[in-house]
C-alpha positions in Angstrom: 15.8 -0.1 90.6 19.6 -0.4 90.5 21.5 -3.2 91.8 24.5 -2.8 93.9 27.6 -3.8 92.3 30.4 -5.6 94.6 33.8 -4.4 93.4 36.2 -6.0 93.9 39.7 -4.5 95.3 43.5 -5.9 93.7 44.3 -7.4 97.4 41.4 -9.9 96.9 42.3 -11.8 94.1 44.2 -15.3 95.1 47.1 -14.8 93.2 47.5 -10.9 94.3 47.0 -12.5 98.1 49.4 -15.4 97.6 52.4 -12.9 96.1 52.1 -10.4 98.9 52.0 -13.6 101.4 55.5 -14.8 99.8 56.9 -11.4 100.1 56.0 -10.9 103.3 57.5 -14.0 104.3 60.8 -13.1 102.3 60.7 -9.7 104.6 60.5 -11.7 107.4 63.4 -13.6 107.3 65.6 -10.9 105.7 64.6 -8.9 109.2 65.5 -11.5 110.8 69.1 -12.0 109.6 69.3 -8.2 110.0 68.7 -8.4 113.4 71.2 -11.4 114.1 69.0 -13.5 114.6 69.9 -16.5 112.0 67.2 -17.5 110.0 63.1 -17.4 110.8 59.8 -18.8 110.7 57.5 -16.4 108.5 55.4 -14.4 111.0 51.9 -12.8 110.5 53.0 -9.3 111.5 55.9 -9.0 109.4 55.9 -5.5 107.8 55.5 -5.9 103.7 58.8 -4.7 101.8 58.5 -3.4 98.6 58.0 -6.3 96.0 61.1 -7.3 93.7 61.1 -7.1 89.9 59.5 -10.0 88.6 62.7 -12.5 87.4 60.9 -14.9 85.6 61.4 -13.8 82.3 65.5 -13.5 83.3 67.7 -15.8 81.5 71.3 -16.7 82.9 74.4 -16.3 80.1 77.4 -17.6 81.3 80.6 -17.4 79.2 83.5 -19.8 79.9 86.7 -17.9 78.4 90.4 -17.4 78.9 92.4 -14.2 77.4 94.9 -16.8 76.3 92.5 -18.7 73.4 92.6 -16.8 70.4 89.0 -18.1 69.6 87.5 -16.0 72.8 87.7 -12.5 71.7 84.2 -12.7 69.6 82.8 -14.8 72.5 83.5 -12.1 74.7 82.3 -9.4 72.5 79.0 -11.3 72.4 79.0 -11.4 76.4 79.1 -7.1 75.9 76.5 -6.7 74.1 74.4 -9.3 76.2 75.6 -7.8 79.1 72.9 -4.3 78.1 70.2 -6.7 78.3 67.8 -6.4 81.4 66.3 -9.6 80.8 70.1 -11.2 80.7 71.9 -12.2 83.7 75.6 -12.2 82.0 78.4 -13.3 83.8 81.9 -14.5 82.5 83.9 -17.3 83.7 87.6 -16.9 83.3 89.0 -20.4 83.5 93.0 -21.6 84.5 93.3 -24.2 82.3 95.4 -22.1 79.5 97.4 -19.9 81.8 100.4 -22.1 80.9 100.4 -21.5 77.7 102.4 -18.0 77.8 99.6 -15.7 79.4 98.1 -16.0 82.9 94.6 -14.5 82.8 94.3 -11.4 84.9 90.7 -12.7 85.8 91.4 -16.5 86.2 90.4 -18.8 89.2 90.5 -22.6 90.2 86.7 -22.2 91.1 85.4 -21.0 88.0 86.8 -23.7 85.8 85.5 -26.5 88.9 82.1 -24.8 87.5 82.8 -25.5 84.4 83.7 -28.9 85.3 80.4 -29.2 87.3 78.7 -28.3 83.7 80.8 -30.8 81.9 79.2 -33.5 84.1 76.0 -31.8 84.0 75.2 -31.3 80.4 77.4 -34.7 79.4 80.3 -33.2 77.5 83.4 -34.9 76.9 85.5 -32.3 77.9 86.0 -28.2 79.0 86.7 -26.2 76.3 86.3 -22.5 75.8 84.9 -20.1 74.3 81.5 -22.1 75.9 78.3 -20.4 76.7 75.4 -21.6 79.2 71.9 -20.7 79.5 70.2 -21.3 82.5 72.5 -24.2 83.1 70.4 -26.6 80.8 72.0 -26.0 77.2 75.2 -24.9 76.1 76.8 -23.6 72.7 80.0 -22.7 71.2 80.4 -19.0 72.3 81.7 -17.1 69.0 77.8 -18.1 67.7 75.1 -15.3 68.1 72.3 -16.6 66.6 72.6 -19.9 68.4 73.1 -18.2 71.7 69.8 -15.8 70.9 68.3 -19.1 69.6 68.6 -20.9 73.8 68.2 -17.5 74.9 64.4 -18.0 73.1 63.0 -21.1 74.9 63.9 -19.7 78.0 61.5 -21.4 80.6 60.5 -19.4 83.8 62.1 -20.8 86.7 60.4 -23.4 88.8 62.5 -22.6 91.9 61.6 -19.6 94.9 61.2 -15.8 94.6 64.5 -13.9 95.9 64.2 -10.5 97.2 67.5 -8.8 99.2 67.7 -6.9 101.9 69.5 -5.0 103.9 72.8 -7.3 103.6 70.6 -10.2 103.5 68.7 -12.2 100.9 65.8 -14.3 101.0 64.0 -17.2 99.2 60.4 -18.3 99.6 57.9 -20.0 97.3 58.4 -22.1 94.6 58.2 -25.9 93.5 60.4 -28.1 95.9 63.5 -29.8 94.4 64.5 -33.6 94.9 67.7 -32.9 96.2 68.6 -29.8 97.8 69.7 -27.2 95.4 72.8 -25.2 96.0 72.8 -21.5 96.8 75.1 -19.2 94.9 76.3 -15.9 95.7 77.8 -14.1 92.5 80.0 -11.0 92.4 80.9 -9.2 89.2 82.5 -6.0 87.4 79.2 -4.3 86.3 81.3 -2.4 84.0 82.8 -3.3 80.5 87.1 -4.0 80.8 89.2 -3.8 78.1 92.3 -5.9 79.1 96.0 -5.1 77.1 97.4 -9.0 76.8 101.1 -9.0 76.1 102.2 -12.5 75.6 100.5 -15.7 74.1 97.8 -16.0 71.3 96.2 -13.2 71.7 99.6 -11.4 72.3 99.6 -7.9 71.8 95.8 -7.4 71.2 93.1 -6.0 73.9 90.4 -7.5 74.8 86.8 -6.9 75.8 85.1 -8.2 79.0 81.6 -7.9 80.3 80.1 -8.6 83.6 83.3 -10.4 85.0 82.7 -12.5 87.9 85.2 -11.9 90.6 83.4 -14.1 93.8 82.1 -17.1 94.0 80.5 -18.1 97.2 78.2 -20.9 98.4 75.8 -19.8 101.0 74.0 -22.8 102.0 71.6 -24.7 100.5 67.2 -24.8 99.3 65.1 -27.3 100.4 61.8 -25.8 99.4 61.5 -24.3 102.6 61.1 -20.1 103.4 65.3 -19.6 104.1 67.4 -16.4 104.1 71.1 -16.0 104.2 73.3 -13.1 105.5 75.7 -11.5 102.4 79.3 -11.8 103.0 81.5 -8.4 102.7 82.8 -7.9 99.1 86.1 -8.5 98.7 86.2 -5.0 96.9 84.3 -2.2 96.3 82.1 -1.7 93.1 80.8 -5.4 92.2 77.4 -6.2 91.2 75.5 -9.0 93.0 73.8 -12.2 92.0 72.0 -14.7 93.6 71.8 -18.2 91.9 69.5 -21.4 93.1 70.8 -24.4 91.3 70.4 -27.8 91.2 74.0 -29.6 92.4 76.7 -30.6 90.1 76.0 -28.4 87.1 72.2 -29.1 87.0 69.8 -26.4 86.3 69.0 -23.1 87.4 66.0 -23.1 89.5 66.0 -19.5 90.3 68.2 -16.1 89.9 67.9 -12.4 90.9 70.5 -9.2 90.7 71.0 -7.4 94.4 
């Protein structure tokens, strides 16, 4: 006599149950926002958006350059051919600090060299200095070396911080270990696009040079407790940018989490 055999379906397995839990409780919030209403408890009928990629194999490469340091062209050469990566979150940093030195840097803004700063305190450097490369905010090498970069880009960890799914002009976070201090939350706007950029005047006079992925906005959107949080997206600030989402511990600590829009 045969015996029955239970089978058992995908939605009953703990994991699969707890995942479509967390994105149901992203969905909710990021309805919520939609609907003007600020930010929401998690509710049992929530409808079940689609589930994002996973991210936890997506490392974070952020180049610190200027177009006036002669020693940044090959850095930002290696930021294009990160940029092709999908497992590589690229973005590139053009700091002030050598726009009096006979070129202003068409890309250049007081709020990406205070995040460099932040990562000077962070990682314990003595100074900012460019070409510098950071992955996921935890180690940092001179940007002109390839094999290094590949090297951090290798013991990436997954991220201990929530899942982030957007939607619909909103983004949501759920899940995830707790920090001990709140982390900031990061809204990112880039070129998705390669530039090539003539520069006329200073040490790179005269030659063009290669961008990837350059950031354009940097915004804070609040903060992450732990807790199940969305937050509405601001209106670009012009048309055509990419959009990232970063959860990071404060003053240059580590990423916890990040996701493309």
């Amino acid at each position: 006599m045969t015996r029955p055999v239970r089978i058992a379906t995908l939605s009953s397995h703990p994991e699969v149950r707890r995942r479509l839990a967390l994105f149901a409780s992203i969905g909710v919030v990021a309805a919520a926002l939609i609907a003007g209403r600020g930010t929401a408890r998690p509710a049992d009928s929530a409808p079940l958006p689609s589930p994002p990629p996973a991210a936890s194999g997506l490392t974070v490469v952020e180049l610190f350059t200027s177009q006036g340091c002669n020693a940044c062209p090959p850095a930002n050469a290696n930021l294009v051919t990160l940029s092709s990566r999908p497992d590589i979150l690229a973005l590139s940093w053009s700091v002030t600090y050598w726009d009096g030195l006979g070129w202003r840097d068409t890309f250049a803004q007081d709020a990406f060299t205070r995040r460099q700063r932040d990562y000077q305190r962070g990682l314990g450097t003595d100074n900012v200095w460019t070409p510098q490369v950071v992955v996921d905010g935890r180690d940092h090498v001179v940007g002109q070396r390839m094999a290094q970069i590949q090297g951090l880009i290798d013991r990436h960890r997954p991220f201990t911080g929530p899942t982030v799914q957007f939607r619909d002009g909103a983004v949501g976070f759920a899940g995830g270990a707790a920090p001990s201090v709140p982390a900031d939350v990061w809204l990112v706007r880039y070129e998705p696009r390669p530039i090539n950029v003539p520069v006329e005047r200073g040490e790179n006079g005269g030659r063009t040079l290669p961008h990837a992925d350059v950031v354009r906005e940097l915004v804070r959107l609040g903060d992450w407790r732990g807790q199940t949080i969305g937050y509405r997206l601001p209106p670009a600030t012009r048309a055509g940018l990419a959009t990232a989402v970063l959860v990071q511990a404060p003053n240059g600590g580590p990423i916890l989490a990040a996701a493309r829009g």
